[in-house]
Every structure is written in C-alpha cells, then in structure tokens.
N, C-alpha and C positions, 0 to 999 in steps of 0.2 A: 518453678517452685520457689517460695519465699525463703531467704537462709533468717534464722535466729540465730546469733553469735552469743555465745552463752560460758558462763565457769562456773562447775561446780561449786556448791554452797555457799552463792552468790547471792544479790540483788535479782539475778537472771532467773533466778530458780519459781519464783512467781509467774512467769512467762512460760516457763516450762510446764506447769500446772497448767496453766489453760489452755496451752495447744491439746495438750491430753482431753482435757474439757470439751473444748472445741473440736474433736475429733479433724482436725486439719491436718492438710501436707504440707508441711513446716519443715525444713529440715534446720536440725539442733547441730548445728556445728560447735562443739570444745575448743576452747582458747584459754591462754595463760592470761591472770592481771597479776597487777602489783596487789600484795594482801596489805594486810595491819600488820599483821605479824614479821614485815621484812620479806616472806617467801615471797615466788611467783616474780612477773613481769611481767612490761608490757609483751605482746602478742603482734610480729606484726603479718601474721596472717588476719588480725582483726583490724576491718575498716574502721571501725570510732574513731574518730578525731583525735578522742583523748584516750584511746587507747581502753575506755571500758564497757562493760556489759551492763545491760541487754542492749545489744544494737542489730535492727533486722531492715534487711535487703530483700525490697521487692520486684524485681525487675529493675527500672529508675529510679523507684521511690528507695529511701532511705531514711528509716524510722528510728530514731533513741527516744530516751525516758522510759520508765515503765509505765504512767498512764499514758502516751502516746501510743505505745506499742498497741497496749491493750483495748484500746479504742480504736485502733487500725482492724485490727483482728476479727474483735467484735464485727466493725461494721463488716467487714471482708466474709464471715464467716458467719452469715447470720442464723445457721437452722438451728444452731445450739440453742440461740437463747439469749444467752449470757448476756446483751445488752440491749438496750431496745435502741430501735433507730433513729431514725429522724422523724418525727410524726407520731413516734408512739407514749403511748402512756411511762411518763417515768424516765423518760430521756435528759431530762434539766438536772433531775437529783445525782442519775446518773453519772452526767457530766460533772456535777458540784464536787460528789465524794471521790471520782480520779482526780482533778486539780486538787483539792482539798488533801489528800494523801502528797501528794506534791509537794505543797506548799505549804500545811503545816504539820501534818501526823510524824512525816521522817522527818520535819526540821525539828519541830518537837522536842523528839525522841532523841537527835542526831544532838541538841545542843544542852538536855539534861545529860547526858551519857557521859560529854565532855565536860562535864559542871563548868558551864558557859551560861551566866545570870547576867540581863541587864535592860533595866527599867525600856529599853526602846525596844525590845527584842517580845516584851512583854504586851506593848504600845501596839505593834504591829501584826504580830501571831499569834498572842494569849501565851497562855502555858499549860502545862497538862491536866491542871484540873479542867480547862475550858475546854481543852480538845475530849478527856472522857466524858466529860456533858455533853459534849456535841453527839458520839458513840452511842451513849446511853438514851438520848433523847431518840433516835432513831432504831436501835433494836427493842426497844418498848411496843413502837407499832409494830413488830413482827420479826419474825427468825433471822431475819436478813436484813441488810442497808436499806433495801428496797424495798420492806414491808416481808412480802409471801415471796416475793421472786427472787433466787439467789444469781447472782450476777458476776461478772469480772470484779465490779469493785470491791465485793468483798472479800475474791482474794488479792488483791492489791493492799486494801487496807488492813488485814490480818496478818500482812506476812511479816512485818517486825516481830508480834507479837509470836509466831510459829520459832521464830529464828532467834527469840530472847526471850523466852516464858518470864525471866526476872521484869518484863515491862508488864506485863496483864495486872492491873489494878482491883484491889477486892474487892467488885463489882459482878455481882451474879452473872447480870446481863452479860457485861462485855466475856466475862471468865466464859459464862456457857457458850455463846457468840465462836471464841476461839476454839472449844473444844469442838464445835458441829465441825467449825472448817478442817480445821487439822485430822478430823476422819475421815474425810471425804475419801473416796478409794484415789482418787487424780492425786491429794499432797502425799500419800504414804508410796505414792511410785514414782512421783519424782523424788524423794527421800533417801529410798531406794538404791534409785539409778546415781544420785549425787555421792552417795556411800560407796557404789559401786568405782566411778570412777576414781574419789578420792583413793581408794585402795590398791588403785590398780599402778 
C-alpha cells in the first residue's frame, strides 16, 4: 500500500482530498514540519529530503510536489476519473493546469503575499491579473478547468484559494469556481479530519 506523508492544514491537505475522491488505499501517515509561525519541525519519521509534505511512497517509487503526486495517483487510480490518461480526450490541458499551478498559480500567490515585485518576475510568470485571465478564460467553457469534467486539477488549483479566501478575486467565475470546489463532500472531510487532529 502507498504511504502519503501528510501535516495537518498543510500543502498536503489537497492530497488528502483526492485520495478521498479517488476512493484508494492510501495510507495518510501524520508528521510534524517546520510552520511560519516558528511551531512544528522537521519530522524525521518523514522520508522528504527536505523534510516537507506531501511526500508519497510507493513501493520504490518515491513521489513529492503536489502536481506530481496527483498525477501519479490519478494515473494509478484511474476508475475515478479524476484525470484522463494517456490517449484521452483532455490529457494535454490536463497536464498544462498541474505544471501550471506549479509554476505559476503558487509562485504567484507565494510572491504577492510576500510583496516581492520585479520587472523579471513579471517577464517570466506574469502576475495575477494574467494568471486570473488564464482561470477565467477557461471556467467560461464550463464548471471546471476541464470544461464539464471535474478533475485533480482543479483541486490542486483551488486550494490556495480554499486555504486563503483573501486571494479569490472579484470575479464571478473564479468566486463561484471556488465555492462548487470547497463543497464538494471530499474538501469539508478532509477539513474536518485536519481540525480533528489539530485539536487533538
């Protein structure tokens, strides 16, 4: 069985979400990280390298990032749905919007947040108005990233937004986009379960 190494009200917590989804046998193993806030540590019953989450063990294989994970999974896991494979309709966009949440949705977000401005940053990844036109451009053709089919990526690319309501732009699309995902019954039990352990 696969381990998911996971900390509550994490990066990890997206992961968590789709195993739910994915109705797999995942086992969610709890581990400490270093927070923002000074709490926590490293963990080192956690394999990561650098000591952070989401990192999952399959047998050999050994998967970090969260669009890596969740394309492992996907392909691993295919009766859900949740991604199409190699050959199917929708596999390229697929692909586009996990790197693309990668490479610029969290750097994005990760270098307004830090009020970090600078004309090469701009050069290379845009900035937010271009990444919610990218958003908005595509929930226009339909409920989801993918048109009509809801996929991994869009919870990968909505989970900032779930985890900092201050980023959602006032933008219908994107606003109602966030509100379908965050009801889904999967994000309100990993929610849940993350309050549970925080508490415990």
């Amino acid at each position: 069985m696969a381990t998911l190494f996971h900390s509550h009200n994490s990066r990890s917590s997206a992961l968590v979400t789709l195993i739910d989804e994915l109705g797999a046998e995942v086992e969610i193993r709890e581990v400490t990280i270093p927070r923002i806030d000074g709490s926590g540590g490293r963990d080192p019953a956690n394999p990561h390298p650098e000591g952070k989450v989401p990192y999952l063990v399959d047998g050999d294989e050994q998967v970090r990032e969260r669009g890596a994970i969740m394309l492992y999974l996907t392909d691993k896991f295919p009766a859900a749905g949740l991604g199409p494979l190699p050959g199917q309709k929708g596999r390229g966009a697929y692909l586009s919007w996990l790197a693309y949440y990668q490479g610029v949705i969290e750097t994005v977000l990760l270098l307004d947040y830090a009020q970090i401005d600078h004309p090469a940053l701009h050069a290379a990844i845009r900035d937010k108005a271009v990444m919610f036109a990218q958003l908005e451009a595509a929930l226009a053709k339909g409920p989801w990233l993918l048109g009509e089919r809801f996929s991994a990526a869009d919870l990968l690319c909505v989970s900032p937004f779930l985890w900092f309501p201050d980023f959602i732009p006032d933008m219908p699309l994107i606003r109602d986009w966030v509100e379908r995902c965050g009801a889904r019954p999967s994000v309100q039990r990993t929610l849940a379960r993350d309050a549970a352990v925080a508490a415990a």
